[in-house]
C-alpha positions in Angstrom: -71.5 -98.6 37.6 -73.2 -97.2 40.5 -77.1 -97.7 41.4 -78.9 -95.9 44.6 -82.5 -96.1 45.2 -85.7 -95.9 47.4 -88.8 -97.9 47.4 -90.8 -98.1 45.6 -88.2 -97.9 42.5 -85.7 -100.5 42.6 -82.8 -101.2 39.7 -81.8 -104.6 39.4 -78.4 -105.6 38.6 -76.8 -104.8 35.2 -77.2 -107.7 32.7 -75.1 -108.0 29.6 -77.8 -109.1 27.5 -76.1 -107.8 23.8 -73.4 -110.1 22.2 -72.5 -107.4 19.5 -71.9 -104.5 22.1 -70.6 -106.8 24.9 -69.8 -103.9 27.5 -73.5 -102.5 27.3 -75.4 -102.6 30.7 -78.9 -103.6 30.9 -80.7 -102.4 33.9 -84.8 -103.2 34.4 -86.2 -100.3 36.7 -89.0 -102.4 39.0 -91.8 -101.1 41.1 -93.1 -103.8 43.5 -95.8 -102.3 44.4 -97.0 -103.3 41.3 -98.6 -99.5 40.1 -98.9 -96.2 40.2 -101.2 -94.7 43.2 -103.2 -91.3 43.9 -99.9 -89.0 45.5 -97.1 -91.0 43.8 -94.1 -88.6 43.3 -91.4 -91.2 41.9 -87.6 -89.9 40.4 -85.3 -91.8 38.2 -82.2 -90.3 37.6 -79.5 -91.9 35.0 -76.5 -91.1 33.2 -73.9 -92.8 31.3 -70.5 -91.1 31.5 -66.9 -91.7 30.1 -67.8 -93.6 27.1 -70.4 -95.7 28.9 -73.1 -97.7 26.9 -76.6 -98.2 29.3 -80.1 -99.5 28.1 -82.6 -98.9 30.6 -86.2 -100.5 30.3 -89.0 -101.5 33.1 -89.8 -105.2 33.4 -93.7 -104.4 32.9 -95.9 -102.5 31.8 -96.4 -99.1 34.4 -99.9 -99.3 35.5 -102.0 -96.5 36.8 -104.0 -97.1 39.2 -107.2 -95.0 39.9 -106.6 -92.0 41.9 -109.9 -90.3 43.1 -108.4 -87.9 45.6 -105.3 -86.6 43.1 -102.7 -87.4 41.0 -99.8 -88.9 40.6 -96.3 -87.4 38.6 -93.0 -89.2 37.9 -89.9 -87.2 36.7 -87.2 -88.8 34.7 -83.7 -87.1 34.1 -81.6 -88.4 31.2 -78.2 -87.2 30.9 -75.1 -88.2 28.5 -71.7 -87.4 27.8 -70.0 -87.0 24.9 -68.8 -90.5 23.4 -71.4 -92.2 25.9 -75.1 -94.1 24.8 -78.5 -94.4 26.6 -81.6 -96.9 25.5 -84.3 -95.5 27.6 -87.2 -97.9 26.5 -89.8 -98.6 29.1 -92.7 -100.6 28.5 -96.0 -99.2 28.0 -98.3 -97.0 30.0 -101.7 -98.6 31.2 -104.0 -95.5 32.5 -106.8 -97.0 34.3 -110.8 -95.2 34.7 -109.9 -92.8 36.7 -106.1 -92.3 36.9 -104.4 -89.1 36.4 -100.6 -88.6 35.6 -97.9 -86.4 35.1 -94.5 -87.4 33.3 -91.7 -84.6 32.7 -88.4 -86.2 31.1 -85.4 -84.1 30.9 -83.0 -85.0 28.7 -79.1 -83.4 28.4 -76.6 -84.2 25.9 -73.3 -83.6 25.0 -72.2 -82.9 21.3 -70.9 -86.0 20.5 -73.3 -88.2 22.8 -76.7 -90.3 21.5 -79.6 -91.4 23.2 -83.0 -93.7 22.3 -85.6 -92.9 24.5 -89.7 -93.9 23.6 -92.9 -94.4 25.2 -96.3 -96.4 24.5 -99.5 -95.3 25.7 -102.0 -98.1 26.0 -106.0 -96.4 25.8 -106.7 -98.4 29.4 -107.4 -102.0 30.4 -109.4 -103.3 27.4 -110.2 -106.4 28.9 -112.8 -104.3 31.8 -113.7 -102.5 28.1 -111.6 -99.5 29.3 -110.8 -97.7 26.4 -109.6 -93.5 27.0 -111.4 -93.8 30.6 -108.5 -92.2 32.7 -108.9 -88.4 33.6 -105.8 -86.5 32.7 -102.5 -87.9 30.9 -100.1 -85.5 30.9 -96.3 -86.2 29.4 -93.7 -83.2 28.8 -90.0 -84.0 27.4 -87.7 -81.2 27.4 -84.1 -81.7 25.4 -81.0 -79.8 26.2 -78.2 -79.8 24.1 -74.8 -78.7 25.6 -77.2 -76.8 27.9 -79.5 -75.0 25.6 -82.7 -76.3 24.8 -83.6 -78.0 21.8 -87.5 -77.9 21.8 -89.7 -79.3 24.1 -92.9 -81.7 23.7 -96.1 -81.7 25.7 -98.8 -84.0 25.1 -102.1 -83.3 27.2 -104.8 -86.2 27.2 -107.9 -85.0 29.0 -111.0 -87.3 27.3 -113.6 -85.6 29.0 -112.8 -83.0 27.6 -111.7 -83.5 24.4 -112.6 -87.0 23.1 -109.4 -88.9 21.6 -111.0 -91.4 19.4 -112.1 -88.3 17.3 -110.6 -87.3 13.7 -107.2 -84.8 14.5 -106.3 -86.5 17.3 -106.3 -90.6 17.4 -109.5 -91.1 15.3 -110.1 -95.0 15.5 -106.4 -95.9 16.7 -106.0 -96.7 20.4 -102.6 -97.2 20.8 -99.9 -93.9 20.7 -95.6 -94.0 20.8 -93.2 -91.5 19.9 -89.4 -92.5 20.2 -86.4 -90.3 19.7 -83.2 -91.0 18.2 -80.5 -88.3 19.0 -77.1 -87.7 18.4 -75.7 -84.2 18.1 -72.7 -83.8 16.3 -73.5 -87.2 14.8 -75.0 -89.4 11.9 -78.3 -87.4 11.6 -79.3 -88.4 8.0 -78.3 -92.0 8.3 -81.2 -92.3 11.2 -83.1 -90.0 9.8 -82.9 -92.4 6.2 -83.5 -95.6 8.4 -86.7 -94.8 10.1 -88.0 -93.2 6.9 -86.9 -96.8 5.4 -89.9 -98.3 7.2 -93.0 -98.5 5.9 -95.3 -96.2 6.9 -98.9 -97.1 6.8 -100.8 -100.2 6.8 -104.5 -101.3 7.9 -103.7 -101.5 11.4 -101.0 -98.7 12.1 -99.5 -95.4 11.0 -96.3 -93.8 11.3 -94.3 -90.4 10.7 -90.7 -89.6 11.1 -89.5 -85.9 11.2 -85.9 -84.4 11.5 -85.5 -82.5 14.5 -83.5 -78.8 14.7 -80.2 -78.4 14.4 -79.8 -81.6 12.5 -79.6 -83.7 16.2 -81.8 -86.5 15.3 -85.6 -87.6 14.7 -88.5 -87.8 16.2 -90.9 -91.0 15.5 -94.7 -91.1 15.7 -96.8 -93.9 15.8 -100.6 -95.0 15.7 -102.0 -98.5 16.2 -105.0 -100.5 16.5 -102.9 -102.9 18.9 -100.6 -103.1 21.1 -98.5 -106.0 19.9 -98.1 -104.0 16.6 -97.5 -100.7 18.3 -94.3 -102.5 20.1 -93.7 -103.9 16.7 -93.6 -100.9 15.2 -91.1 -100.0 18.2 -88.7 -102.4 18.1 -87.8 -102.2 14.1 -87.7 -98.4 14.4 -85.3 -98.8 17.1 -83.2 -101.7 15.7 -83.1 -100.0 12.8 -81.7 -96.6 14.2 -79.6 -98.6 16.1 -77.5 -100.1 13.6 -76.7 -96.7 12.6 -75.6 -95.3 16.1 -73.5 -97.9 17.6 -73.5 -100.5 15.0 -75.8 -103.7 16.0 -78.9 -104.3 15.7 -81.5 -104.5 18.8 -80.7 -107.7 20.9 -83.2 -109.9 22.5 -83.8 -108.5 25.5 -85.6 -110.8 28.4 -88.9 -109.8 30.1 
């Protein structure tokens, strides 16, 4: 395995955190300067190669700090080969009053390669009664399948000018995550029957699976009041996936 960086990102040193898939790397991606300022541009880069099995997660929520001059934007470049696995599962985003972001993920598979990747997106710091505060949240993911593209997303959060606690849009949830479960050339239907296995609405949360094209895997939405039930929601909908891509369930992992 081989790791290069520059502050402020630093990867710590693989952890082999899963007794089912022994081999698997664990990696936390750390930023001691402990958030994300005005004229940030930060990079991660990671692939898994040669039948290589690699979760990467942060050890923290990302925090974004107030930027009253400009903005900040972090890129984040995916790529597997065919017979090789990535868990890309950061913890949640934390836009503080005031903060503007940018977040463009490319991801590029292989036939023959699968990949988790999700995101949470916290409505601010509800304990300063922050709640949709932050002035721009911007998040694109673009997928490339043996170099053509898939589809890509693009979510836009702007509450000024569109309120998100409105009907069509969050209405009284504060709490957003979408996760993706791919694998081209792979089980498609068996992930595609295990998220839709969950349960998808209760007081407190909603959810939504859809098939993506080409029959490469599914897309998950979720809605929730909280954020422990948001990274609930998570965590089953990737353990459950899981078992049906490599064959274990999601491990403990330490934070």
């Amino acid at each position: 395995m081989q790791r290069s960086q520059r502050f402020p990102l630093h990867f710590t040193t693989p952890l082999f955190l899963d007794e089912r898939q022994p081999g698997m790397a664990f990696v936390y991606v750390q930023n001691p300067s402990g958030a994300v300022f005005d004229g940030d541009k930060l990079e991660l880069r990671i692939a898994a190669r040669d039948g290589g099995k690699l979760h990467v997660t942060s050890t923290s929520a990302t925090k974004l700090h107030r930027m009253l001059e400009g903005s900040a934007l972090q890129k984040v470049q995916l790529e597997v080969t065919q017979g090789s696995y990535i868990e890309y599962l950061p913890d949640q985003l934390i836009p503080q009053a005031q903060s503007s972001y940018d977040q463009e993920t490319m991801i590029d598979l292989e036939r023959g390669s699968m990949l988790v990747a999700s995101e949470i997106i916290s409505p601010g710091r509800l304990a300063r009664g922050e709640v949709f505060a932050f002035d721009r949240l911007k998040l694109e993911t673009q997928i490339k399948v043996g170099g053509s593209t898939l589809f890509t997303d693009r979510m836009l959060m702007e509450p000024a000018a569109l309120p998100i606690n409105t009907r069509g849009v969050l209405g009284s949830f504060l709490y957003s995550g979408n996760l993706l479960a791919l694998a081209p050339g792979g089980n498609a239907k068996g992930i595609y029957e295990a998220a839709t296995s969950l349960e998808m609405m209760g007081e407190d949360f909603r959810l939504g699976v859809g098939a993506l094209p080409g029959a490469v895997g599914i897309v998950v939405r979720v809605l929730a009041r909280s954020s422990s039930v948001a990274m609930r929601l998570m965590d089953e909908t990737w353990s459950r996936v899981r078992m049906q891509m490599i064959g274990a369930p999601a491990p403990s992992r330490r934070k």
